[in-house]
C-alpha positions, 0 to 999 in steps of 0.5 A, spaced: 198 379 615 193 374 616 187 379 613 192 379 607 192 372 606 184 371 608 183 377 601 184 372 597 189 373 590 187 380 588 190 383 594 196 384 590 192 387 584 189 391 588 195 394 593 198 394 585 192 399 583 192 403 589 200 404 589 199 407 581 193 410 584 197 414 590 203 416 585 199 419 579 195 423 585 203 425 589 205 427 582 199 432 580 199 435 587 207 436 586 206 439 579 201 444 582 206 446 588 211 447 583 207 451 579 204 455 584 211 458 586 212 461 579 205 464 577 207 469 572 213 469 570 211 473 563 204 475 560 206 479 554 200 480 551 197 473 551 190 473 553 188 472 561 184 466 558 190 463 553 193 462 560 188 460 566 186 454 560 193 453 559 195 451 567 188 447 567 190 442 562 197 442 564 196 441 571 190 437 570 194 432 565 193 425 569 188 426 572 184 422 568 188 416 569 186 417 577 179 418 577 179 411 572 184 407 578 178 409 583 173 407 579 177 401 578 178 399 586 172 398 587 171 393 581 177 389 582 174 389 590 166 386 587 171 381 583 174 379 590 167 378 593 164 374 587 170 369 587 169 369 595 161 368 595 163 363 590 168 359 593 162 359 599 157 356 595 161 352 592 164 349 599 157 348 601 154 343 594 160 339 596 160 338 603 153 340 607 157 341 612 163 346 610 160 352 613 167 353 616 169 354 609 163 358 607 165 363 612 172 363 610 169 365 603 165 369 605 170 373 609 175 372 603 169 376 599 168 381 605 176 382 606 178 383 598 172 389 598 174 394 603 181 394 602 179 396 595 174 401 597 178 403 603 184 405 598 178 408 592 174 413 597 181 417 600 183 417 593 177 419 589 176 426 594 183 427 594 182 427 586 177 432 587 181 436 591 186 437 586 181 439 582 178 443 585 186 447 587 188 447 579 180 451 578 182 456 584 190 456 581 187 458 574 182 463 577 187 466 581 192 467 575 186 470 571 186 475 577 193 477 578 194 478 570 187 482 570 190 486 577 197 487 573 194 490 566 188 494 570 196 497 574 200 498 567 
């Protein structure tokens, strides 16, 4: 845990945005399993449009607030290197000989900024993926409610 202590005070904000992050994404990937077990229940003469458009905004609800987390992560990391750059600075005007606490600083900055984009990267793609899974859901039941009238 000394990685932990060594990033500084944003650690915990970071770990708090990520684990927002990480539920609004489980979340959107449940409400699309869900979804995808019950595809057409009815149609009854709505429009195949009506309903793939319908599916996307529902599923896609939240998503937005995931794609700011990620965008957010790596800011909060950027603040941790600037408060860490600055604390190395700071350490050497007031002693020509912290190095010592130079380098921690600048190991505070280096610690804070790769925990951020290690939580941001997974949960941009994974963001991209749901994306991508509710456009084939809502292509798919277009398809199905095509195949189903073309059948009637």
């Amino acid at each position: 845990m000394t990685w932990w202590h060594a990033g500084g005070v944003l650690m915990p904000v970071i770990l708090l945005v990520g684990m927002l992050l990480y539920i609004v994404l489980a979340e959107r990937a449940l409400a699309l399993y869900r979804r995808r077990s019950h595809i057409l229940a009815h149609v009854d003469g709505e429009s195949i449009r009506a309903i793939a458009t319908d599916t996307t905004v529902e599923l896609t609800r939240g998503l937005w607030l995931a794609r700011v987390l990620c965008a957010v992560l790596p800011l909060l990391g950027l603040i941790g290197t600037v408060m860490g750059i600055s604390g190395s600075f700071a350490s050497l005007a007031n002693e020509p000989s912290g190095f010592q606490q130079a380098g921690a600083g600048v190991s505070t900055a280096l610690i804070s900024t790769q925990y951020a984009l290690a939580l941001a990267v997974p949960g941009l793609i994974l963001e991209a993926w749901l994306r991508a899974s509710v456009r084939r859901h809502a292509d798919g039941i277009a398809i199905a409610v095509a195949r189903s009238r073309s059948l009637a």
